[in-house]
Structure formats: C-alpha cells, structure tokens
N, C-alpha and C positions, 0 to 999 in steps of 0.2 A: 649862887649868891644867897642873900638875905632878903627875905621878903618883910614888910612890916604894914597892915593893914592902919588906915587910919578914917576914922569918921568925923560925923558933926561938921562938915567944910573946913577939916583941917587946914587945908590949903587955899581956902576961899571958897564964894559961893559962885557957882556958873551959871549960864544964864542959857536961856533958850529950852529947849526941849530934853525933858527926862525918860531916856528911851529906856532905862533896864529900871527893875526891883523886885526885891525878895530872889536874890542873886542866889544859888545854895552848889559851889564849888568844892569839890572833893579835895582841891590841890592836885589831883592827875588829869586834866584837862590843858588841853594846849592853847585853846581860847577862850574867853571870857565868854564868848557865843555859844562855847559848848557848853558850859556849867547850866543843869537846870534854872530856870526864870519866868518871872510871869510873862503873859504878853507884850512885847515892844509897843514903846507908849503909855502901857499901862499900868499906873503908879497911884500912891498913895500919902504924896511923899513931896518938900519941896526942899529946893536948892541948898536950904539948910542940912541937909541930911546926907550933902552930895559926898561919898567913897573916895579917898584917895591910897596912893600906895606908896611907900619906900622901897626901891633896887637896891641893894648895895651887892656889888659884885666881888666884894669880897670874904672869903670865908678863908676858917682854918687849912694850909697848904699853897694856898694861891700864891704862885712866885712872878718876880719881877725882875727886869733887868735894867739898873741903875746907873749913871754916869760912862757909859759910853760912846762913843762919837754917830749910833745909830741907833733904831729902838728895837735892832735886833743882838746886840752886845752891850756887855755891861758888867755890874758885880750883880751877882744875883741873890734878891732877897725873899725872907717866905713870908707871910700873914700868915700870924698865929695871936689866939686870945685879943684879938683887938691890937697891936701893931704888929709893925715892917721889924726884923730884924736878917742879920747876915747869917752865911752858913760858913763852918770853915773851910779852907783848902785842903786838910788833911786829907792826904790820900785819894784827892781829885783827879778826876781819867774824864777820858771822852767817853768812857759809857753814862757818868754823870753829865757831862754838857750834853748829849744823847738825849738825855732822860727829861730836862730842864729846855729844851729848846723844842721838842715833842709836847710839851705842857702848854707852852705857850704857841703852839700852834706853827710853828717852823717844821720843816722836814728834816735836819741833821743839825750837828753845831761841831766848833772846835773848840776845843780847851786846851790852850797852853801851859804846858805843865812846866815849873820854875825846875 
C-alpha cells in the first residue's frame, strides 16, 4: 500500500501522555518501537505536534473480485494510476484465475471458459 505521513494534529489533538519523539525511521523497520527515538516519555513537544498516518491499501496491480454471489468469485478488477478498471476475457484460462485467486490470497480458482 501507500503510506502518507501527516503532522501538526492532522487528525486532532490526543490527550494524555506523549511517549515517543524525534521518531528517525528508515521505512525498513517492522515497528514503530524499532525505529531509533528518544527516551519514552521524553518529549519536547505538545499534542499539537501529535503524528498521524494514512494506509491505503491500494496500489498499482492490486485486483479485486466484483459482483459475485461470495467474496471469493466475481469479475475481476485491477487498481491502476488511481482507479478500478476491468480486464478482458481474451484468451482467459485457469492458469489466469490461478494467477488472480493466488493474489488475493486463495489457494486455487476456476475459470469458466465461454
């Protein structure tokens, strides 16, 4: 996905205790715990200044499966440049529904071929 760092209490201000600051993350860290920091607790810094982030779990490739009667069947769509479009049939096999059903985290798929 897409990450999108946001400051200044984008998201409002929180209240209670300021446990992390001067955060210095590489981007290859798996926790936020990992990333070099000052002391926990120790800050310089108030709620106004409090870190927020945007997920979006979509990027270029990311397929989906549209209008079918479970959320493992559907017509299947890609995310590219910022929206959802289709793919065509042409020349569609099970090693594509294979390929599409593996993406999405399924072990196998069928494709009925017209």
């Amino acid at each position: 996905g897409v990450a999108k760092a946001w400051s200044w209490a984008h998201f409002g201000q929180g209240s209670g205790p300021i446990l992390l600051d001067a955060v210095k993350c590489t981007g290859n860290e798996l926790f936020l715990e990992q990333c070099p920091h000052g002391d926990w607790e120790q800050h310089n810094c108030d709620h106004m200044e409090d870190a927020g982030v945007s997920c979006s779990p979509y990027t270029d490739g990311v397929v989906r499966l549209v209008g079918g009667d479970s959320p493992w069947e559907g017509r299947v769509e890609v995310f590219h440049n910022g929206d959802w479009g289709t793919v065509c049939d042409d020349h569609w096999t099970q090693h594509h529904a294979e390929v599409v059903c593996r993406q999405l985290g399924y072990r196998y798929g069928n494709s009925l071929e017209r």
